[in-house]
Residue frames as qw, qx, qy, qz and C-alpha x, y, z in Angstrom:
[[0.813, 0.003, 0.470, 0.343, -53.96, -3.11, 12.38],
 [0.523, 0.745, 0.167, 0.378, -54.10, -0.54, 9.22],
 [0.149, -0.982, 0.099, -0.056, -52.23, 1.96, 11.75],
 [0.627, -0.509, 0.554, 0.201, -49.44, -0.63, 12.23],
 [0.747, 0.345, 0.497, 0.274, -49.07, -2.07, 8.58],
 [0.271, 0.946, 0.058, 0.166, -49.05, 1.95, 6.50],
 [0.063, -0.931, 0.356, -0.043, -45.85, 2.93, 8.36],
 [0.677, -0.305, 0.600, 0.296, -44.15, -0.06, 7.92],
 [0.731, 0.421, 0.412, 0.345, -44.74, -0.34, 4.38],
 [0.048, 0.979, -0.059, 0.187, -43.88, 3.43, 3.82],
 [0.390, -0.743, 0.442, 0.317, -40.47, 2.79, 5.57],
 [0.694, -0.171, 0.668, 0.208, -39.45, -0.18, 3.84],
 [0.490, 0.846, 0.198, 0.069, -40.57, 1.81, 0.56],
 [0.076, 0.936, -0.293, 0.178, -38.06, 4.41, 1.33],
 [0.518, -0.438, 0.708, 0.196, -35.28, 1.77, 3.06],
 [0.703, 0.030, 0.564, 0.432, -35.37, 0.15, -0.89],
 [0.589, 0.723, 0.196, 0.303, -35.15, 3.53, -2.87],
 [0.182, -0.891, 0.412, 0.061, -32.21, 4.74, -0.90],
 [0.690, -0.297, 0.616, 0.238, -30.56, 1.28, -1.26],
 [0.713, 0.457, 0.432, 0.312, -31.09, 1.83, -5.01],
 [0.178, 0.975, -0.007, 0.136, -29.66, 4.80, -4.99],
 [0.571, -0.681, 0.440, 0.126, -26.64, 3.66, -3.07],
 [0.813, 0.147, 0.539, 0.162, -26.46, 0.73, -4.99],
 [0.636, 0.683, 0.280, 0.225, -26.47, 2.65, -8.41],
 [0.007, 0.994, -0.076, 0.073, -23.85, 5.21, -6.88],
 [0.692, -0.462, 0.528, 0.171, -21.53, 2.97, -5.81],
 [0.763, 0.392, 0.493, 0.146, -22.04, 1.06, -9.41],
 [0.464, 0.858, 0.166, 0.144, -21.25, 4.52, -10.97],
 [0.144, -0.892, 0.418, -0.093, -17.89, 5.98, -8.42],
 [0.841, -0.166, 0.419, 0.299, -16.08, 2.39, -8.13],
 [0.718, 0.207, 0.227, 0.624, -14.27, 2.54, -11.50],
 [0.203, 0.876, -0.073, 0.431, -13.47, 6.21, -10.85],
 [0.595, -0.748, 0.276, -0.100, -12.18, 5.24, -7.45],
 [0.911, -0.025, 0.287, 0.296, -10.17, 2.29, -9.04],
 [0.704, 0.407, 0.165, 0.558, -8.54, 4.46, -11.56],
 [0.212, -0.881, 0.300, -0.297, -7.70, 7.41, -9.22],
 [0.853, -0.478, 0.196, 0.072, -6.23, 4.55, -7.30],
 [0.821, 0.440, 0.192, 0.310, -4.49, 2.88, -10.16],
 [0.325, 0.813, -0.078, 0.478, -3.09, 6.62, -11.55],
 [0.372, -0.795, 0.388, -0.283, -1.67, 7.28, -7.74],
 [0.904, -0.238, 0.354, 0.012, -0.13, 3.94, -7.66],
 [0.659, 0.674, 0.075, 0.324, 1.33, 4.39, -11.48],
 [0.054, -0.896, 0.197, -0.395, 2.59, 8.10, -9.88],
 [0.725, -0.612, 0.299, -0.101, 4.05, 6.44, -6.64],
 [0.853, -0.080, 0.318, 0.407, 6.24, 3.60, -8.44],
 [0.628, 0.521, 0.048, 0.576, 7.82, 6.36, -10.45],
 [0.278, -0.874, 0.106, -0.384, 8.63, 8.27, -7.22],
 [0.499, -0.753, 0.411, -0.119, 10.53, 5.60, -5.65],
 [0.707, -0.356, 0.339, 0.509, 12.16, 4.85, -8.04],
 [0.055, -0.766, -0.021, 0.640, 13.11, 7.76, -10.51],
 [0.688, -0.053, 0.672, -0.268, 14.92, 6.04, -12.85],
 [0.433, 0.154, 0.880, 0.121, 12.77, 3.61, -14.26],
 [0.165, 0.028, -0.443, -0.881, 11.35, 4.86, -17.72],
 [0.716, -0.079, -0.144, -0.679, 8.46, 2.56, -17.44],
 [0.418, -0.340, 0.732, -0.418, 7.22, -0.87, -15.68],
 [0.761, -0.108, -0.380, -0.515, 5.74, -4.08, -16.42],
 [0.750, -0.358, 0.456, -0.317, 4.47, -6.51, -13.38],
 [0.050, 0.356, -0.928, 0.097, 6.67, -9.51, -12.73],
 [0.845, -0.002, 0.060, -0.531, 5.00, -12.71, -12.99],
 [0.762, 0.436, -0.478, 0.005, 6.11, -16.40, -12.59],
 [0.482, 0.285, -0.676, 0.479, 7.61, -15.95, -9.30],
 [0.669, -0.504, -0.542, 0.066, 6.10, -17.21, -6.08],
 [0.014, -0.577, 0.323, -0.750, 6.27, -13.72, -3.66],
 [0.163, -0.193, -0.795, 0.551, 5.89, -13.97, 0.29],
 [0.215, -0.761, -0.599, 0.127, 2.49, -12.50, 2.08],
 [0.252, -0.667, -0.111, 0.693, 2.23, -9.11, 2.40],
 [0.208, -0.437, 0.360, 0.798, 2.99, -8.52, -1.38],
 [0.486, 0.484, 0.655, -0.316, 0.27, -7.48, -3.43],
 [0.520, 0.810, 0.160, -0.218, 2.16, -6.25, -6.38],
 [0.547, -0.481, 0.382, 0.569, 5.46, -6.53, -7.98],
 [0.647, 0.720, 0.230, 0.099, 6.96, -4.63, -11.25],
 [0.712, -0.114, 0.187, 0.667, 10.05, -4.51, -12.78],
 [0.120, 0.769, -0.148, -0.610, 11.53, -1.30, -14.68],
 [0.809, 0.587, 0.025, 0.011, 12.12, -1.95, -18.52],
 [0.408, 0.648, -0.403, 0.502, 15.78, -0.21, -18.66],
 [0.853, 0.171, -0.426, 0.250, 16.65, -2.41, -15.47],
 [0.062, -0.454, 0.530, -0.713, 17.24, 0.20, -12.54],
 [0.075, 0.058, -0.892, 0.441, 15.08, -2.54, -10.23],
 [0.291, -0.478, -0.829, -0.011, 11.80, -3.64, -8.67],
 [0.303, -0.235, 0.261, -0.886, 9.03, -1.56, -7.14],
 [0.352, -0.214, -0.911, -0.023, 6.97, -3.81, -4.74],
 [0.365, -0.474, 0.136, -0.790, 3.53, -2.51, -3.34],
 [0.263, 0.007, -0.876, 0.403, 2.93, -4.03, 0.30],
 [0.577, -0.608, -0.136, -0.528, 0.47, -4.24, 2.52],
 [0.441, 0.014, -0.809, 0.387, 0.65, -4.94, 6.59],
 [0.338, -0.648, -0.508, -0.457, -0.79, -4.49, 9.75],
 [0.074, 0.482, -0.290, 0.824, -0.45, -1.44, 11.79],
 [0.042, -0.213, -0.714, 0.666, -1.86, -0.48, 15.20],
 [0.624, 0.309, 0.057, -0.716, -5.15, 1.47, 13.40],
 [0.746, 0.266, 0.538, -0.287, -5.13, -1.48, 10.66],
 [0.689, 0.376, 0.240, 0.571, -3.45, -2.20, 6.83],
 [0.011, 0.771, -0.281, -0.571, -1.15, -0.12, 6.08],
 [0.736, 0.494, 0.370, 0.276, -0.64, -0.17, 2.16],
 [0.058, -0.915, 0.123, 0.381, 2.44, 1.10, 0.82],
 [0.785, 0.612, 0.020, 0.098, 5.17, 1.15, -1.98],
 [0.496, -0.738, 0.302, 0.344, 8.72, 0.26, -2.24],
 [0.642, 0.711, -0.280, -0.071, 11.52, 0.79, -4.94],
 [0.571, -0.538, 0.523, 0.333, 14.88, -0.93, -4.77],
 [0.555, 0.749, -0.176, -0.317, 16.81, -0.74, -6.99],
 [0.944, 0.184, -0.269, -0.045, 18.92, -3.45, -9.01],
 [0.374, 0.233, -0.651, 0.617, 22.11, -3.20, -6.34],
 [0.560, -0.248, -0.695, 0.378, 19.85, -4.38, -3.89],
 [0.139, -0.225, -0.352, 0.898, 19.66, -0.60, -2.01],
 [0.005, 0.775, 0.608, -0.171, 15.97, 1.14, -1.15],
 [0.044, 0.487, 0.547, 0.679, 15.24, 4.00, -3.28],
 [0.116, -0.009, 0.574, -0.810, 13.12, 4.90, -1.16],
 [0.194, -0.416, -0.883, -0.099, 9.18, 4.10, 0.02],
 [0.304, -0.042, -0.008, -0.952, 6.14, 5.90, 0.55],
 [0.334, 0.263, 0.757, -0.496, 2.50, 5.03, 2.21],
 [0.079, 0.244, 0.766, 0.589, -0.28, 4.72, 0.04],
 [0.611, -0.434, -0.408, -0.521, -2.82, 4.45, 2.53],
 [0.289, 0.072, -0.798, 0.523, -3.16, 3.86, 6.33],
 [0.467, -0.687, -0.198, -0.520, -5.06, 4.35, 9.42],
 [0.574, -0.071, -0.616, 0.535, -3.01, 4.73, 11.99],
 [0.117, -0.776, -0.577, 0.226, -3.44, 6.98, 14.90],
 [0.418, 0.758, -0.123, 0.486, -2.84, 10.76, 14.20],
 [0.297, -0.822, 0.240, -0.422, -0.11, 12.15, 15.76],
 [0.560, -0.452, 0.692, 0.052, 1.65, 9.01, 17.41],
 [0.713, -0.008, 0.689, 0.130, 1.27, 6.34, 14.32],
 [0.603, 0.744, 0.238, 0.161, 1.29, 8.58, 11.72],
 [0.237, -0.852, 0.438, 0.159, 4.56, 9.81, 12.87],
 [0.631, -0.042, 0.737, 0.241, 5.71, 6.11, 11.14],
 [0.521, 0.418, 0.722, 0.179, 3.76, 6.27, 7.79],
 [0.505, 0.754, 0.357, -0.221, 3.44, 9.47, 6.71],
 [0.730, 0.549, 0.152, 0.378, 5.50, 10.40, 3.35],
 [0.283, 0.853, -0.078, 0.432, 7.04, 13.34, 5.26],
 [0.889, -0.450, 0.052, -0.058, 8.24, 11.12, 8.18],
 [0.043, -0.767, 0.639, -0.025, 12.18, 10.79, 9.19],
 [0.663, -0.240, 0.708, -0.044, 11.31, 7.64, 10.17],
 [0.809, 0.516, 0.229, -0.160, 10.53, 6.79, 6.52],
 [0.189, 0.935, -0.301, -0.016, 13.15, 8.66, 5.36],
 [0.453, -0.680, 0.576, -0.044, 15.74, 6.10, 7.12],
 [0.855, 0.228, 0.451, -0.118, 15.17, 3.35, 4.55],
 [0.655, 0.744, -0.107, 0.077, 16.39, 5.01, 1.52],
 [0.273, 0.730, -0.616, 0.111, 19.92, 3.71, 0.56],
 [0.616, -0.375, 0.605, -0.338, 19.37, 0.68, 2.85],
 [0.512, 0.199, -0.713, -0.436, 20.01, -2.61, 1.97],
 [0.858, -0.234, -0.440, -0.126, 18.91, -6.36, 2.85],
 [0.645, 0.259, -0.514, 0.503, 21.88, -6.10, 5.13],
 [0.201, 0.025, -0.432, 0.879, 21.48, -3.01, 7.12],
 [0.347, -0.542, -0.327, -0.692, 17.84, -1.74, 7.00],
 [0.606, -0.555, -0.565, 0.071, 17.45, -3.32, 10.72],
 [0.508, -0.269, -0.410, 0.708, 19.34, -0.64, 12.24],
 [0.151, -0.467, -0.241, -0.837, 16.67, 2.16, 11.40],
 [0.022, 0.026, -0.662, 0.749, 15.50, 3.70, 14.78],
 [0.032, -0.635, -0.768, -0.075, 11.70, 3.31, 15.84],
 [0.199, -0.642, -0.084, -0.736, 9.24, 5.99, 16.61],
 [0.019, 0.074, 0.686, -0.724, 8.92, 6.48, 20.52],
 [0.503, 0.233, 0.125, -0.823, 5.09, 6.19, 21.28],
 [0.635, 0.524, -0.289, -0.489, 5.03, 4.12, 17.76],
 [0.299, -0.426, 0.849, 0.090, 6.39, 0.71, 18.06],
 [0.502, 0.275, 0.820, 0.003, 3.64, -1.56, 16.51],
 [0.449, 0.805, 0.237, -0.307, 3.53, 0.78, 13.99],
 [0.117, -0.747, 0.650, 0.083, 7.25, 1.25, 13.71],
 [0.583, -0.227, 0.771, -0.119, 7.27, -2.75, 13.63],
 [0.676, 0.506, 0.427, -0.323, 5.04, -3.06, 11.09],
 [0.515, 0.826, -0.163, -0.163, 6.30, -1.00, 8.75],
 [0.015, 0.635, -0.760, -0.138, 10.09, -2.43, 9.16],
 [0.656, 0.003, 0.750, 0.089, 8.35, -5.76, 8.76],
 [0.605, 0.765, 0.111, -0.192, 6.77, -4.72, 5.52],
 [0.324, 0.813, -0.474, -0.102, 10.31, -3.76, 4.14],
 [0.376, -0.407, 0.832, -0.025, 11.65, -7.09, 5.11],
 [0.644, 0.487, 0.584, -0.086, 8.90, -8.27, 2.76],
 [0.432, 0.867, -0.052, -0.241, 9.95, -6.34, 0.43],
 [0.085, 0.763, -0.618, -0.169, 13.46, -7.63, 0.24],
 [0.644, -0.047, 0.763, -0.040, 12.51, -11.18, 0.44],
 [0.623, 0.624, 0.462, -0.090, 10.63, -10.50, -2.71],
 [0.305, 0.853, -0.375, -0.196, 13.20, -8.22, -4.24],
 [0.217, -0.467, 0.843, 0.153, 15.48, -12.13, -3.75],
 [0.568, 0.084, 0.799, -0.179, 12.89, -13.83, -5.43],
 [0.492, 0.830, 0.206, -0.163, 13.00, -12.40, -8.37],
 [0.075, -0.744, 0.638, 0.180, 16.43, -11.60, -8.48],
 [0.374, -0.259, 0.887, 0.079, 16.99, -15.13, -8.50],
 [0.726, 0.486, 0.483, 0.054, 14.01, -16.37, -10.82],
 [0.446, 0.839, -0.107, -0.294, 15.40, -13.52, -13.15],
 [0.290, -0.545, 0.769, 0.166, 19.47, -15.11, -12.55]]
């Protein structure tokens, strides 16, 4: 019985001073992860849209799904709205600018997991397919060509930007 009882307790020692160590590491990188995030998110909405001197987050106005962030420019050049959807690997989280006539700026991934090589041919920041957005409006954005290979990824992402312009009229209008 003592032969069975010593190596259990001896694991289960060592299975709760790794978990405290996890625990306390986790406790200590989170708010360095959040504010790497944060600062790359900050960086991003003054990439797509150029601009905008400086932001503060719209509030008051009932956005669609999908939109987990919305902020106006101060000096009025338009709306950056960060999105989330879901790709063929799983969320894609990304950022769009439009600007106050209504036309995409232009947008840029945050984050993804698609696959490489066929679904990251959609998302990544140096992508044509991305690339087709800017200058689009609510009007025309549907006539941006998929990736071959990349449709539910391709899908995604042109749904996202349809989210994005719903929300760029809902504002528009709470602002009107």
């Amino acid at each position: 019985m003592k032969d069975i009882v010593k190596p259990i307790v001896v694991l289960a020692a060592i299975c709760l001073v790794v978990t405290a160590l996890l625990a306390y590491i986790n406790s200590v990188t989170s708010p360095i992860i959040a504010e790497a995030e944060a600062e790359a998110e900050a960086k991003a909405q003054h990439e797509v849209l150029r601009e905008a001197d400086s932001f503060e987050e719209v509030t008051g106005v009932s956005l669609p799904a999908g939109i987990t962030k919305a902020v106006k420019a101060k000096n009025g050049t338009g709306y950056v709205f960060s999105l989330t959807t879901k790709g063929y690997g799983g969320d894609i989280n990304l950022i769009c600018g439009i600007k106050s006539d209504g036309s995409i700026e232009s947008v840029q991934t945050l984050k993804h997991s698609e696959t490489s090589g066929i679904g990251s041919k959609v998302v990544d920041n140096g992508s044509s397919y991305r690339k087709q957005y800017e200058g689009k409006t609510a009007d025309n954005y549907n006539t941006v060509d998929a990736v071959t290979g990349a449709t539910i990824s391709s899908k995604a992402y042109k749904k996202a930007i349809d989210t994005a312009f719903e929300a760029y009229s809902a504002v528009t209008k709470e602002a009107k």
